[in-house]
C-alpha positions as CSV (number, residue, x, y, z in Angstrom):
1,X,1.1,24.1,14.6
2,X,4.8,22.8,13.9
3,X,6.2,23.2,17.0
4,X,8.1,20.0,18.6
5,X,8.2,19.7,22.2
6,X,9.5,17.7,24.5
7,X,6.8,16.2,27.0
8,X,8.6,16.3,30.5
9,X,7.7,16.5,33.7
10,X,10.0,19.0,35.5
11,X,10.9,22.1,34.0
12,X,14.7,21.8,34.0
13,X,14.8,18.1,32.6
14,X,11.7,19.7,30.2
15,X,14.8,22.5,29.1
16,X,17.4,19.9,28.8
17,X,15.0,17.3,27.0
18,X,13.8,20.3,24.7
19,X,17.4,21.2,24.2
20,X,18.4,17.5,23.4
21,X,15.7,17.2,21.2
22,X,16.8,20.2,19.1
23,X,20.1,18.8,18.9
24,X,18.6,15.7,17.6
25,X,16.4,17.8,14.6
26,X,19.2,19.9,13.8
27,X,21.4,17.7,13.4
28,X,19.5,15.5,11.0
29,X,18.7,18.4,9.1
30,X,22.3,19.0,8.7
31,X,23.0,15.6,6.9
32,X,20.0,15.7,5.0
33,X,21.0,19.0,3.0
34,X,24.4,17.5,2.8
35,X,24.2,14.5,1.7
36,X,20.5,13.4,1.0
37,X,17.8,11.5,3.3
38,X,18.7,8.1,1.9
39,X,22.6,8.3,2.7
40,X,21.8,9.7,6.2
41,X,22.5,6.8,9.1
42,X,20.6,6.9,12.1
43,X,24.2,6.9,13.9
44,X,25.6,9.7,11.9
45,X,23.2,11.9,13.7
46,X,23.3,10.8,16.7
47,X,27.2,11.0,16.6
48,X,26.7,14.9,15.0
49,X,24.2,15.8,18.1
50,X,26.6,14.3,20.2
51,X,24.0,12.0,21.8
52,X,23.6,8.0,21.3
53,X,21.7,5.6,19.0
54,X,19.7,4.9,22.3
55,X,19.1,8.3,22.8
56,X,18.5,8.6,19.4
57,X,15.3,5.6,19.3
58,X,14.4,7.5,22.6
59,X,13.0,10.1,20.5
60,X,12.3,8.7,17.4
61,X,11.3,5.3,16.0
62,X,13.2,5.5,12.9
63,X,14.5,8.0,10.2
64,X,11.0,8.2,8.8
65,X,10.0,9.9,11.7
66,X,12.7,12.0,12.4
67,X,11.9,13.4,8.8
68,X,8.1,13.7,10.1
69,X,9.6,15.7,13.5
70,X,11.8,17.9,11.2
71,X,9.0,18.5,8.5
72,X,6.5,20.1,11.6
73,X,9.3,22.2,12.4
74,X,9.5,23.5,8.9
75,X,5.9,24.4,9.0
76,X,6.2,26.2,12.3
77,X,8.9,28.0,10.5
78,X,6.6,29.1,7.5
79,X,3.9,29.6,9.9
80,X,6.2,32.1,11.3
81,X,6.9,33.6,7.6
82,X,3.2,34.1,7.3
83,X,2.7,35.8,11.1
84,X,5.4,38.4,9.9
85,X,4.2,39.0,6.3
86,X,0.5,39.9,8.2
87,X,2.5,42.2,11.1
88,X,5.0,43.8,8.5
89,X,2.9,44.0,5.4
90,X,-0.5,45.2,6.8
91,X,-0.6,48.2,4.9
92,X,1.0,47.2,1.8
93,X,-0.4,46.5,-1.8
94,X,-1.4,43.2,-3.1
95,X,1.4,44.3,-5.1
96,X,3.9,44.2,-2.5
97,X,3.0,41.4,-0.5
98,X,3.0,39.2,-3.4
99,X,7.1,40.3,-3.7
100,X,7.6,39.9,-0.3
101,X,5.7,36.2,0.1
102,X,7.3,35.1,-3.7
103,X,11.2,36.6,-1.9
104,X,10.9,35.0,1.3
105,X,8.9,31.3,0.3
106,X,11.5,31.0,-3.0
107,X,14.7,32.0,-0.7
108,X,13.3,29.7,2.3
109,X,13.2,26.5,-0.1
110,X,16.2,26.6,-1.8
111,X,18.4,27.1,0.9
112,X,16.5,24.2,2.8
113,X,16.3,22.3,-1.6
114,X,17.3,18.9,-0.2
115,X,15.3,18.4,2.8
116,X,11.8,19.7,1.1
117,X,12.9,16.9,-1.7
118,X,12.7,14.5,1.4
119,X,9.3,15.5,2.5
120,X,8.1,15.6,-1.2
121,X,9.5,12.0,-1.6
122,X,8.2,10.6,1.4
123,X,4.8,12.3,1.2
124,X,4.3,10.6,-2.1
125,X,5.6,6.7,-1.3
126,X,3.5,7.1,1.9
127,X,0.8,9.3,1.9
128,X,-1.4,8.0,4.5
129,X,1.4,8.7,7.5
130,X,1.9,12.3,6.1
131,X,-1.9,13.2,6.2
132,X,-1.7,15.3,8.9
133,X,1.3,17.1,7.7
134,X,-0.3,17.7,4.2
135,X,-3.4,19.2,5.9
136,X,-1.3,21.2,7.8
137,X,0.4,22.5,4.6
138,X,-2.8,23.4,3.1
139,X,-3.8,25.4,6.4
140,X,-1.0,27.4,5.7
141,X,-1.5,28.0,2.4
142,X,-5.3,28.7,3.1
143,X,-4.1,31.5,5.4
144,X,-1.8,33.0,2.8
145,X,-4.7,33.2,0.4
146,X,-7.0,35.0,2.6
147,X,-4.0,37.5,3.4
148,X,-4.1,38.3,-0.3
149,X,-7.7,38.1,-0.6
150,X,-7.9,41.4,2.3
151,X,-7.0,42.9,-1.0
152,X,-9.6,41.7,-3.4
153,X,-10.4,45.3,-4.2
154,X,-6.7,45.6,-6.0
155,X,-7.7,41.8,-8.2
156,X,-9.1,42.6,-11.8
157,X,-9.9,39.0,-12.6
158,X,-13.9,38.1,-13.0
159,X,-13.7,35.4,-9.7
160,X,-10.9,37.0,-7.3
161,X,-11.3,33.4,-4.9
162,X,-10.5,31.0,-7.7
163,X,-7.5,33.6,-9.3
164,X,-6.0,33.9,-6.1
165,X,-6.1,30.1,-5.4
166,X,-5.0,28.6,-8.8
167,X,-2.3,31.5,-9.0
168,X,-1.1,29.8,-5.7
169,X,-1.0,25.8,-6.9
170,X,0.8,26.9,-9.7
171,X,3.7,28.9,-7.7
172,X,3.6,26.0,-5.1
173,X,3.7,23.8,-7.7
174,X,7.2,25.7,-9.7
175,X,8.5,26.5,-6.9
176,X,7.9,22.8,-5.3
177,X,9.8,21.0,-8.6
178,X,12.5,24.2,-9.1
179,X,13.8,23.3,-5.4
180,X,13.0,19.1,-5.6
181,X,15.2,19.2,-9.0
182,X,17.4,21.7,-8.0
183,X,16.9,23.5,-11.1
184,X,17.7,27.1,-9.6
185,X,21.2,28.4,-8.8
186,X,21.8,31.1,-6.1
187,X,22.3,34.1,-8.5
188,X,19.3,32.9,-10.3
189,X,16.6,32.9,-7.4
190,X,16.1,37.2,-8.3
191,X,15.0,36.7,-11.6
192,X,13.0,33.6,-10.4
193,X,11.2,35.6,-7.7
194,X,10.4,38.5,-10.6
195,X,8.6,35.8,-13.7
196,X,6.8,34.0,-10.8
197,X,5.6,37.8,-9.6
198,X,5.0,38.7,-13.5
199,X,3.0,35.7,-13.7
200,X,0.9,35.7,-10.7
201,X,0.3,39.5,-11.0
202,X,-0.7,39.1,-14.7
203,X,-3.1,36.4,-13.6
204,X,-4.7,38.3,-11.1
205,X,-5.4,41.4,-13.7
206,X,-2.7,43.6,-12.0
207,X,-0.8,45.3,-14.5
């Protein structure tokens, strides 16, 4: 899930597409964190991935779905977040893993603040195209939750299932408008990571 291939026939022109491609994604992430997905032009990154417009509309049928392409490689990158939480953190505490998901999601999205305002603007003027990526979003999510509910023994609260998956809309939720707005400086993102953990924590019954 999240992964973007190129579909080529031959394994070296399959390298060199991939490689191509990637040069493509990176650089319209690039100009989207600098200047914004509105102000980006479809021949500013094709100029910055030293390719063409051609080679550009070869790949992508417009800046709506280079944003699409880019937004499935973000989710492979959180999938990856969530594949080393469960290696690294399979014997912690809910304790812990709640730190190191809050450190690692919060850090993740600010860095990256103006591109995951794109996807949060362009999944609300057109929902129906972003569907999939939605549902994808909420896999992901779904797979955090059951991470935490491995340690339902450690949750106080009456109904561990719905605790653990309101705690999670509301963090997704902050964290989602503190990174859109850009309400968060740098030096701040500590202190945010430790009231998002006293709150979730609390919630849960774990004192």
């Amino acid at each position: 899930m999240g992964r973007i291939q190129a579909s080529v026939a031959s394994p070296p022109k399959q390298a060199r597409s991939q490689k191509s491609l990637d040069r493509l994604l990176d650089a319209g992430e690039a100009l989207i964190i600098k200047k914004g997905h509105r102000d980006v032009s479809i021949t500013e990154v094709a100029r910055r991935a030293r390719s063409s417009v051609g080679g550009f509309y070869s790949r992508f049928r417009d800046k709506d779905e280079l944003l699409r392409a880019l937004h499935a490689r973000f989710l492979g990158e959180l999938e990856d977040l969530v594949e080393s939480l469960e290696r690294s953190e399979a014997d912690a505490s809910l304790r812990q893993l709640v730190h190191a998901g809050l450190t690692a999601l919060v850090g993740r999205l600010h860095s990256r603040r103006r591109l995951v305002a794109a996807f949060m603007a362009a999944i609300a003027n057109d929902p129906r195209s972003w569907q999939q990526a939605v549902l994808e979003r909420g896999a992901l999510v779904q797979r955090f939750q059951a991470l935490l509910m491995e340690r339902r023994k450690e949750i106080v609260h009456p109904d561990p299932d719905r605790a653990v998956m309101l705690a999670f809309f509301v963090v997704l939720a902050a964290v989602d408008q503190g990174v859109a707005w850009n309400l968060w400086r740098e030096k701040d993102l500590d202190e945010v990571v430790a009231e998002l953990e006293r709150m979730v924590l609390s919630y849960l019954g774990i004192v």
